[in-house]
Backbone bond lengths (Angstrom), bond angles and torsions (degrees), N, CA, C in turn:
res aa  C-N    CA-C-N  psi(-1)  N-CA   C-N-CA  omega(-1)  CA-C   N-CA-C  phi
1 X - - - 1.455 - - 1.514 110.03 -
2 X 1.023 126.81 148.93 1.468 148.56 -177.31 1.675 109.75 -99.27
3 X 1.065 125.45 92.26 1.489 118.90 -176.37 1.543 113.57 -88.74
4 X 1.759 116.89 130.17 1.411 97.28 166.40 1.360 108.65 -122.69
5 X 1.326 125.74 145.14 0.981 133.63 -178.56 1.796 99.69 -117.14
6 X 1.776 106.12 123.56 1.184 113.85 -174.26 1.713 116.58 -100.32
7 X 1.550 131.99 155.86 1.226 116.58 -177.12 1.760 90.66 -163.46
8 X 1.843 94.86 161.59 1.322 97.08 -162.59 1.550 113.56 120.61
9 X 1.462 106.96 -158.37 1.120 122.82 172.40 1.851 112.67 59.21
10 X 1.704 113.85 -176.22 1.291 102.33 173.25 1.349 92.23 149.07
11 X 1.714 123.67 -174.13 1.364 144.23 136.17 1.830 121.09 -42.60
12 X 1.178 78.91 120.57 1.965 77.92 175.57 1.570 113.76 -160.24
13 X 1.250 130.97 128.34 1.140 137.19 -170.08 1.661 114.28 -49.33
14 X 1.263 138.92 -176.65 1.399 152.35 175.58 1.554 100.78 -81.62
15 X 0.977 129.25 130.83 1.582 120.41 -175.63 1.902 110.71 85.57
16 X 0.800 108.87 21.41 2.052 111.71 -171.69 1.292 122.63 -111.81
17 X 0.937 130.26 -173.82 1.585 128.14 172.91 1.467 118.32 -125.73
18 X 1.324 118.90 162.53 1.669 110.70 160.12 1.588 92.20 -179.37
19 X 1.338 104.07 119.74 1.135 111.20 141.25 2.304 130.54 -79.90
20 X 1.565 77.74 163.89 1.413 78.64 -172.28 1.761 98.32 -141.38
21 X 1.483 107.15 146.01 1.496 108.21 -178.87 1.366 102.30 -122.82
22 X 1.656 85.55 -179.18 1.877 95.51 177.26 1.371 108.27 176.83
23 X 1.108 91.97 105.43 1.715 137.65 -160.52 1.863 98.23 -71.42
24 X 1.334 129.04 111.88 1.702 130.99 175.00 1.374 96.11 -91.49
25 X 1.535 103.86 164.51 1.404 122.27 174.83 1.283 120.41 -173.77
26 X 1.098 127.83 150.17 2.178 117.52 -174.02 1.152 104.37 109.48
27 X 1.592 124.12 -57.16 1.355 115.94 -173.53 1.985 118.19 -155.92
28 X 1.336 107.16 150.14 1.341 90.50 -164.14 1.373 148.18 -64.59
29 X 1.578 118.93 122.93 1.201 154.94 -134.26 1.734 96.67 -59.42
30 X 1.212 103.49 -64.43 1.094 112.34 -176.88 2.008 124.13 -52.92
31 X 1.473 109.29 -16.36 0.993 120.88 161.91 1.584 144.96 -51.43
32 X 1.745 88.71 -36.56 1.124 110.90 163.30 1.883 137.84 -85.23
33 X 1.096 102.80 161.91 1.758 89.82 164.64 1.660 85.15 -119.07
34 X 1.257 83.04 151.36 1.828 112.05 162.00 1.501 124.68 -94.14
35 X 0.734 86.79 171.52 2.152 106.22 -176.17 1.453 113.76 -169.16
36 X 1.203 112.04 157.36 1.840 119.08 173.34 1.392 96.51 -140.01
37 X 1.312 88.78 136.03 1.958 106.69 173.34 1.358 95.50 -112.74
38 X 1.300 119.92 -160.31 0.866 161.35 -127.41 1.601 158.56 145.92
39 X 1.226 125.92 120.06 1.540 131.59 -144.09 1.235 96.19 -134.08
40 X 1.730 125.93 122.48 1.088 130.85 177.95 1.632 99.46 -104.47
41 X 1.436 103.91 155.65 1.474 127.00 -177.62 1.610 102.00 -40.37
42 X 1.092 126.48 126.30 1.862 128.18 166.02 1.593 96.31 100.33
43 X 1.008 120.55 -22.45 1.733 113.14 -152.66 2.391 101.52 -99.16
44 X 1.371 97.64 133.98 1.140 97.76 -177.75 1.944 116.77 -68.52
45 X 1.425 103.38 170.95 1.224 116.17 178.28 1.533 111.48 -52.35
46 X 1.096 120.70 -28.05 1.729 129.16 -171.86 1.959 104.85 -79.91
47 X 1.455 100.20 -26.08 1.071 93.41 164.69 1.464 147.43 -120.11
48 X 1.614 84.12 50.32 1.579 87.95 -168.88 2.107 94.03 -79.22
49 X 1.629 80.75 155.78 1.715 102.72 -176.89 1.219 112.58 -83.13
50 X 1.379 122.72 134.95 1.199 118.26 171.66 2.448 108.08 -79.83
51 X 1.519 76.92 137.73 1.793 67.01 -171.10 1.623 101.45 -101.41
52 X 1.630 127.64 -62.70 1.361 147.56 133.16 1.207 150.09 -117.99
53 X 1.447 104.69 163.78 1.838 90.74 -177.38 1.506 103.13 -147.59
54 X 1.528 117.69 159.93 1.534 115.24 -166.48 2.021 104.03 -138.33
55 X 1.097 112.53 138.38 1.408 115.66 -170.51 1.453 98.31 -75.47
56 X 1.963 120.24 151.01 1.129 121.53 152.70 1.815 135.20 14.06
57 X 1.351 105.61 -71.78 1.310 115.17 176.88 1.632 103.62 -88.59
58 X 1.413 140.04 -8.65 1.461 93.51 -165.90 0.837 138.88 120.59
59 X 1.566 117.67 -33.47 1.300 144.96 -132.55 1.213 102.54 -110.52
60 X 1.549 127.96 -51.80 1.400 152.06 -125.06 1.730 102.03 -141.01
61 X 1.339 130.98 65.75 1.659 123.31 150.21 1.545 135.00 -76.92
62 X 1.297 109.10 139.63 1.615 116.41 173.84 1.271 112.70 -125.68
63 X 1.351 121.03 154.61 1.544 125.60 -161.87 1.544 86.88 -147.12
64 X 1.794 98.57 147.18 1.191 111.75 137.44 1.487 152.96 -69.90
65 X 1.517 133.67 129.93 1.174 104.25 -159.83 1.356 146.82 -57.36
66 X 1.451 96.50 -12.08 1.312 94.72 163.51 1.713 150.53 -83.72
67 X 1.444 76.04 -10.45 1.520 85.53 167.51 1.367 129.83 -131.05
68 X 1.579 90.98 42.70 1.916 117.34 -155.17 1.950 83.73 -95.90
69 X 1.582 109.77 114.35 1.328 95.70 157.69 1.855 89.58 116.64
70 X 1.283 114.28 -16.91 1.684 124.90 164.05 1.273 120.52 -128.60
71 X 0.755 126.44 -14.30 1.436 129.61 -178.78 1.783 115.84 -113.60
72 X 1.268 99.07 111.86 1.906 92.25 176.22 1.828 114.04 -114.88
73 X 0.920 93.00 139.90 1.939 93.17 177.36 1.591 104.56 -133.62
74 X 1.160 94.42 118.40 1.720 130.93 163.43 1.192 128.62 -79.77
75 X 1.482 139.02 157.96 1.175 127.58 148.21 1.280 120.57 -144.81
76 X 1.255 135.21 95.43 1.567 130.79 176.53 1.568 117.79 -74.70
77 X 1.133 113.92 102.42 1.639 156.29 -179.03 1.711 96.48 -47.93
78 X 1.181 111.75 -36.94 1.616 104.07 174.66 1.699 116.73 -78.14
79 X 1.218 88.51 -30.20 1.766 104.13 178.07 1.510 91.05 -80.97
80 X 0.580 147.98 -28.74 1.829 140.41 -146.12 1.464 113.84 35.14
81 X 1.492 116.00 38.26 1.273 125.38 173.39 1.941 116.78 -114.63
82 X 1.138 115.30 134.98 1.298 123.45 163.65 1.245 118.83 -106.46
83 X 1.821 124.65 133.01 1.512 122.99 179.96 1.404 108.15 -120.99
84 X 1.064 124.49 157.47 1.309 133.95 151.94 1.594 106.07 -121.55
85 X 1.646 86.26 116.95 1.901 102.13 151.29 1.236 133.48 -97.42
86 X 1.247 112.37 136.91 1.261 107.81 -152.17 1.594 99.51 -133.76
87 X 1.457 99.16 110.48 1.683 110.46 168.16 1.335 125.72 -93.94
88 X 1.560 120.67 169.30 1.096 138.46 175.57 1.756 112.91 35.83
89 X 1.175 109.60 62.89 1.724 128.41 -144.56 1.706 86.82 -96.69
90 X 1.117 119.87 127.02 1.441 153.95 168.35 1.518 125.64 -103.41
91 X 1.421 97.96 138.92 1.963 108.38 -159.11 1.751 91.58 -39.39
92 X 1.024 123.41 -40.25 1.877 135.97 -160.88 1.980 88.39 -54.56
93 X 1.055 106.21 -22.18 1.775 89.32 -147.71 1.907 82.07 -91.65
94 X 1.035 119.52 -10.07 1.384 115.46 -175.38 1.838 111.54 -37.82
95 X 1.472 124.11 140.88 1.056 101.75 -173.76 1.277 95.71 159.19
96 X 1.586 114.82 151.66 1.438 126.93 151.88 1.140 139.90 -69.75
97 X 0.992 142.77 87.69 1.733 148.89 -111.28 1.915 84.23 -122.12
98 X 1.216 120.83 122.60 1.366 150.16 132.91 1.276 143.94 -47.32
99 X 0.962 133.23 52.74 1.505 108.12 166.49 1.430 123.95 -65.92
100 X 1.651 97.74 152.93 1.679 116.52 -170.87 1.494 111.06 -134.88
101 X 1.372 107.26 159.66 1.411 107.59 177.41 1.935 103.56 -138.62
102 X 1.064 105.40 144.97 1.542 101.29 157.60 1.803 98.11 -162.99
103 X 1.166 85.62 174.58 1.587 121.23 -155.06 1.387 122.78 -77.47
104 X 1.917 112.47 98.31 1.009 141.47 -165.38 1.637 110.21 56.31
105 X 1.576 131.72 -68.30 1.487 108.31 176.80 1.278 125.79 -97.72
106 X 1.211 99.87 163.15 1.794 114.98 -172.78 1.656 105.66 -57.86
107 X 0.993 119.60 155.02 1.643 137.14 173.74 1.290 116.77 -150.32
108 X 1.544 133.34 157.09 0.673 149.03 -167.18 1.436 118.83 -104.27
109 X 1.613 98.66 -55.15 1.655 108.04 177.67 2.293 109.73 -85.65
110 X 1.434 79.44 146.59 1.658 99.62 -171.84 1.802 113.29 -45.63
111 X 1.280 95.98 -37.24 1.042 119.18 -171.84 1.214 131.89 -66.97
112 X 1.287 111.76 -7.01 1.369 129.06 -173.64 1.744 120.24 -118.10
113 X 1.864 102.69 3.60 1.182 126.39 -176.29 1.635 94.20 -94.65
114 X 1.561 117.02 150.46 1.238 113.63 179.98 1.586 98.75 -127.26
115 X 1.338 128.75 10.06 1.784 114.69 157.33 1.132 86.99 -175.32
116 X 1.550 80.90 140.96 1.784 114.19 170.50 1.146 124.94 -104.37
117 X 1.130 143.14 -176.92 1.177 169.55 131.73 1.941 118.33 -27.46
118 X 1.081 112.37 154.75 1.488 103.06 166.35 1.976 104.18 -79.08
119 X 0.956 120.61 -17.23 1.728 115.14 -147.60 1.326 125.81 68.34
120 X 1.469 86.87 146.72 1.505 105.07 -175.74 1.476 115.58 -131.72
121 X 1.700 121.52 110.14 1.937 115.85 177.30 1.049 91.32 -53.87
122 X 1.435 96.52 151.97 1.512 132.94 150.99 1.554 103.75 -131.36
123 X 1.730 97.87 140.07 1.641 84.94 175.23 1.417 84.41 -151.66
124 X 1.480 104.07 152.86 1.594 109.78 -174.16 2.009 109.82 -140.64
125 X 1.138 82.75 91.94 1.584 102.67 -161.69 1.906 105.50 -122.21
126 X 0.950 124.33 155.44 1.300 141.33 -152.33 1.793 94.93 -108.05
């Protein structure tokens, strides 16, 4: 099993920042690519959003458009941690933020990730 343990997140105004991490463990890190979804308030488990995701090395990020251009996700392979920072954060981005992992390539859909994260709110309220 692949454990992630997520950290971060919180209250933060319209215009703010926050990164968020998520710490792997069980098996090797680097094996995987990562991704972060996301689950807005009311909306079921089937629809959590994909926000980004980053290949094995690092090398290779994709974003959604909406948060293409504020939001960056990293992962340092020695840490066996992946973050997403997240700028200029808007009431929209409110949400239970996910991290995911699956096995060696990047994906898009949730479904194809085999362990998550516990989640972490984010809420971006005035």
């Amino acid at each position: 099993q692949l454990r992630l343990v997520q950290s971060g997140g919180g209250l933060v105004q319209p215009g703010g920042s926050l990164r968020l991490s998520c710490t792997a463990s069980g098996r090797p890190f680097s094996d995987y690519a990562m991704a972060w979804f996301r689950q807005a308030p009311g909306k079921e488990r089937k629809e959590r959003e994909f926000v980004a995701n980053i290949n094995t090395s690092g090398g290779s990020t994709h974003y959604a458009d909406s948060v293409k251009g504020r939001f960056t996700i990293s992962r340092d392979n020695a840490k066996t941690t992946v973050y997403l920072h997240m700028d200029r954060l808007e009431p929209e981005d409110t949400a239970v933020y996910y991290c995911a992992a699956t096995l060696w390539y990047i994906d898009y859909d949730a479904d194809t990730h085999d362990f998550w994260g516990q989640g972490t709110p984010v809420t971006v309220s005035s």
